[in-house]
N, C-alpha and C positions, 0 to 999 in steps of 0.2 A: 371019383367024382369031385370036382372044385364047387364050391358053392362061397359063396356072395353075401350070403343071409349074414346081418349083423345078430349072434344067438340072444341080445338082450334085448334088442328094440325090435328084432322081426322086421328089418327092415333092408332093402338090399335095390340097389341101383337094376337100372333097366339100362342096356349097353347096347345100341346099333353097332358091330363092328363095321371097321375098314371092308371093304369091296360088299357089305350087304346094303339091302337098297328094300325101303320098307315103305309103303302106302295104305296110308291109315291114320288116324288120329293116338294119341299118348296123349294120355291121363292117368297121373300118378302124384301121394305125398312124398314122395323121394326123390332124387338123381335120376337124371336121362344124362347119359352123354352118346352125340353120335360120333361117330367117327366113319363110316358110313354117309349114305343117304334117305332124307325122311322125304316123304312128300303127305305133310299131310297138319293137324294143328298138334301144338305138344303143351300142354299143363302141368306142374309140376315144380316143385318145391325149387330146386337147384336145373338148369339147361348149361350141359356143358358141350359146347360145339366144337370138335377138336380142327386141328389142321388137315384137310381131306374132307372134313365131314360139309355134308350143306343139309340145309330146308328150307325148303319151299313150303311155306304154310306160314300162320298163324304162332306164334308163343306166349304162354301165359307165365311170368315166374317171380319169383322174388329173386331170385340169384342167378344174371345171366353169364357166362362166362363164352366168350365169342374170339376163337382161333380162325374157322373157317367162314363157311356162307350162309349167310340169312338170304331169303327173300320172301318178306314179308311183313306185318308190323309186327311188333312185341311191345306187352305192357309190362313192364319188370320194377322191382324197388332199385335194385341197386345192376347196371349192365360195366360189363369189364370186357372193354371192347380192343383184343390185343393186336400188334402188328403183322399185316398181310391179311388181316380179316377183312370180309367183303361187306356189306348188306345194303340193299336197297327195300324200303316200307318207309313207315314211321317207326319211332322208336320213343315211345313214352316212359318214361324216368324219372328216379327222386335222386339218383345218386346218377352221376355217371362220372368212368373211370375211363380214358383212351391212352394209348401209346402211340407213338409214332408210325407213321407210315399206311396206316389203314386206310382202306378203300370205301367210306361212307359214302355212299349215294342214296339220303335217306334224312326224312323231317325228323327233327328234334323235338320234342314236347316233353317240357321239363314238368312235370305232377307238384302239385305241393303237398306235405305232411298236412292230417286231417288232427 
């Protein structure tokens, strides 16, 4: 059996794989990365969206990291938005990181520190 569980902190990522396709909401203190597809909102400390993966839905995160497709807004502190990524929503931000070549089709709203 492989396991995931970090044994000090009890804590262990939630993994949509490549070709699984998941309908429902994610809420969790930890890692989501899809690689796959979600249809649905996802909360969650770290959103890591690989290349292949999409969502459709809502994100709520401090740490977004964006290979693949968003569709829909995200509230995040810091989004790292890398080449060949997609997203169309809004995208509310205190940090943002882009690379070249990305496909934004999607409102900016920069947050400010409280």
């Amino acid at each position: 059996m492989l396991a995931f569980t970090n044994s000090i902190e009890k804590q262990s990522p939630t993994i949509i794989g490549a070709g699984c396709a998941l309908k429902g909401n994610i809420k969790t203190d930890n890692v989501v990365q899809v690689h796959g597809s979600v249809e649905g909102n996802i909360q969650a400390e770290t959103v890591i969206i690989g290349r292949g993966g999409c969502v459709v839905g809502e994100i709520i995160t401090k740490n977004l990291f964006l290979h693949g497709e968003l569709n829909g807004p995200a509230t995040v502190d810091t989004a790292n938005i890398f080449s060949n990524a997609q997203m169309v929503g809004v995208l509310s931000y205190k940090t943002l990181n882009i690379t070249e070549n990305t496909g934004l089709e999607c409102k900016l709203s920069k947050r400010k520190d409280k």
